[in-house]
N, C-alpha and C positions, 0 to 999 in steps of 0.2 A: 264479745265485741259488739259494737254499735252499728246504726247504720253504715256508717263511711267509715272505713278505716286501711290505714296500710302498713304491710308488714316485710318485714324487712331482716337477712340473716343469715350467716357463715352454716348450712344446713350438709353442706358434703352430700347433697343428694345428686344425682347425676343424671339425664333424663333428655330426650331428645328435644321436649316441649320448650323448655327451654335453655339451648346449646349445648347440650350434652353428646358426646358422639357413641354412647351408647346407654342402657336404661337399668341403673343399677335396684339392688332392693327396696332402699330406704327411695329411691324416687319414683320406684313403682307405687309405693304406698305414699309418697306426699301427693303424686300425681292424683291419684283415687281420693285421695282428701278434699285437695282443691277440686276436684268436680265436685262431689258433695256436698259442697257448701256454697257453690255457685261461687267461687272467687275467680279474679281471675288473672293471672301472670302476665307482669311488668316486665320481664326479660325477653331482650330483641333479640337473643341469641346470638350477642357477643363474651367471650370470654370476660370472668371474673378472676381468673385467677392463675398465675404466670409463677410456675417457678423455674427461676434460671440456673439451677443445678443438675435438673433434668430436662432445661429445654422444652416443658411440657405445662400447656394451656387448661383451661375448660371452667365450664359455667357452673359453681358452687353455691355463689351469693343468690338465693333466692328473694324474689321480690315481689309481692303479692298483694291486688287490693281488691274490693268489689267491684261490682262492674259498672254501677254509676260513675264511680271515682274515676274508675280506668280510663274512661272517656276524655275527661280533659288532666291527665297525668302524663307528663317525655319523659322515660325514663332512659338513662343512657350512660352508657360508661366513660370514667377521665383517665385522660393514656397513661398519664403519671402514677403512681404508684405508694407514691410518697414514704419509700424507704420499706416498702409490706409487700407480701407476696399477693397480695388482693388489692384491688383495684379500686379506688374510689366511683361510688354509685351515685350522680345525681341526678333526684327527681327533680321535675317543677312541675305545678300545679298552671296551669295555660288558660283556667278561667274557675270565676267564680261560681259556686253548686246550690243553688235556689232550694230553700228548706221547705219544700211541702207541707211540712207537718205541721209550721208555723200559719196561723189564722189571728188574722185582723181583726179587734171587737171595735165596731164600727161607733165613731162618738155618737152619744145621745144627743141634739142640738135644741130639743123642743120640749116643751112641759106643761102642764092644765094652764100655766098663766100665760102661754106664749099668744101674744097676738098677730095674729097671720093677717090681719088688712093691713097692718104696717109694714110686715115683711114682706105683702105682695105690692106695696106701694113703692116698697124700697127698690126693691129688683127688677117690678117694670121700667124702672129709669135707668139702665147701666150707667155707672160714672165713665167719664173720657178718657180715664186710665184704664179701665175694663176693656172700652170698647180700641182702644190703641193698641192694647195686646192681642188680641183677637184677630185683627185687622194684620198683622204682623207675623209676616213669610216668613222671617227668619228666625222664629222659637217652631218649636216641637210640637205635637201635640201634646204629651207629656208636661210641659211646662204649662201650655194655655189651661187646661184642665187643673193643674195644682193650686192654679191663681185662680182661678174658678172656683173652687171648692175653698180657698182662703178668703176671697170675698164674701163668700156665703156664709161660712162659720163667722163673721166680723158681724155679718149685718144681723144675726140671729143672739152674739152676744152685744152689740148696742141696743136692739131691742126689748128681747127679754131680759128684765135687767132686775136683780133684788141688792139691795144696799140698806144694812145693819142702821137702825137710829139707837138706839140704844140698849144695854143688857137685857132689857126686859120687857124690849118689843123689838119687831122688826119694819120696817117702813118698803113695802112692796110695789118699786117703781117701773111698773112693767109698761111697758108702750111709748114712756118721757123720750121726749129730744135727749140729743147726745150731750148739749150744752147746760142742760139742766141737771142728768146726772152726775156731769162732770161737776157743777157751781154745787151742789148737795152735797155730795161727796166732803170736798176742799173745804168749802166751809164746818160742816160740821168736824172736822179734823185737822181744822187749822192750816192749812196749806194755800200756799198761792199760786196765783192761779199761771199758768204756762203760756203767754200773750203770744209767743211764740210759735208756738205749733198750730200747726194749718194743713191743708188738701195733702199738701204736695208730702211732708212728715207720715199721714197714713198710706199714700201709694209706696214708701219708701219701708213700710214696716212690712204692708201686703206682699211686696215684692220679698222679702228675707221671708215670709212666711211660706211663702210659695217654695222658695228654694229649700226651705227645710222639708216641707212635705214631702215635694221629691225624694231628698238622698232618706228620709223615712223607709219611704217604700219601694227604695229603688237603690240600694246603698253601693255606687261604683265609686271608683275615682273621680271620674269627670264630675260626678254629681257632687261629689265631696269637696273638689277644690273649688266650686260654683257657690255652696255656700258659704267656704269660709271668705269668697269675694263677695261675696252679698253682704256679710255681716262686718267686712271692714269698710266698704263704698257705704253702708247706712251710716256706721257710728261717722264715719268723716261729713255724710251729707247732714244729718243732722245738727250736728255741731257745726257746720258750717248756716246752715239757715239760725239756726240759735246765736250766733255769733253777729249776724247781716242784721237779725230783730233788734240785737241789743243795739247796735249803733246805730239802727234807723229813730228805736228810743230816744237814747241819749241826744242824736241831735232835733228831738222835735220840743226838748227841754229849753226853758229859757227864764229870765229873770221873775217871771208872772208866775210861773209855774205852783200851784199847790206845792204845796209839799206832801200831803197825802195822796198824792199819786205817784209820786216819788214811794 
């Protein structure tokens, strides 16, 4: 068996440990088992098992798990019977069991090309979305910290930055403005350019990024219904500023207008 595990079983062992009213053979030797093996017994010493021929009760269904597990495990009998001389057994599990043995390899964010006066240029400035979260009673540590650490991975990859020119070189644009590798980029690959996206688009990504970092390393409910609100309030606020650009566009058009800027 594994770490965690739980067992469960029509055993006819009989045994005081658990509900038995006296200590038959096979439950002297289950009992001596389960010590041995450090497990430890899910039975509250309610009866399993009822036959009404003979009027006559007692604890058969053994139910056994290790002793991490046991910790957050109700284990408990349902009075009904459902047509069986034995008793229906239900466990529940009362919280989630943190995997120890699981280890984070922490991301690399830096490289011989990375230049650290831009990245200490960048960060002695917090942006005023940085500093609004921060400033904000009513997030978590937990949250401030995840946007912390998504801010920072943002500004390490605007920074350090490599971008392909061609099969058979590469064009290493470590330290460029953001706008520059965005115009390099697009041009050489034909794309145009997103006139749209602005400040408020990257606090709106930071912000999903954040939330995902959390339920990462923290993987509960709460955290989990947090970011699939994160990831539906972006795609709506996005599309909503993409939507307000175009028709700010469309009506700053008029008869003079190029048509190459159309």
């Amino acid at each position: 068996m594994g770490d965690n595990y739980i067992v469960c079983g029509d055993l006819n062992a009989h045994h005081i440990s658990w509900g038995g009213t006296t200590n038959s053979s096979d439950g002297n030797k289950l009992f001596d088992a389960l010590l041995a093996s450090g497990s430890t017994i899910l039975n509250n010493g309610q009866p399993t098992f009822f036959s009404a021929r003979s009027n006559y009760s007692s604890a058969i269904d053994i139910s056994f798990s290790n002793f991490v597990l046991s910790k957050v495990l109700h284990w408990n009998v349902l009075n009904h019977p459902w047509s069986s001389d034995h008793y229906a057994i239900e466990i529940i599990l009362n919280d989630a069991i943190e995997n120890h043995s699981t280890f984070y390899k922490a991301p690399c964010l830096y490289g011989h090309r990375t230049n650290w006066s831009k990245i200490k240029e960048r960060l002695d400035t917090p942006s005023e979305d940085l500093l609004e979260i921060a400033q904000n009673t009513n997030l978590d540590v937990e949250s401030k910290y995840s946007t912390f650490i998504a801010v920072v991975t943002d500004c390490f990859h605007d920074i350090d930055y490599k971008v392909s020119k061609n099969a058979k070189g590469k064009l290493h644009s470590t330290g460029c403005s953001e706008n520059e590798k965005i115009n390099h980029f697009r041009n050489s690959h034909h794309i145009n350019k997103n006139h749209w996206w602005n400040q408020d688009c990257n606090k709106i990504i930071r912000l999903r990024k954040a939330a995902y970092q959390k339920l990462k390393y923290h993987y509960t409910l709460e955290n989990f219904l947090n970011y699939q609100k994160s990831v539906v309030l972006s795609k709506k606020e996005l599309k909503r500023i993409k939507k307000e650009a175009f028709k700010n566009f469309c009506g700053s058009l008029d008869k003079n207008t190029n048509l190459k800027y159309v």
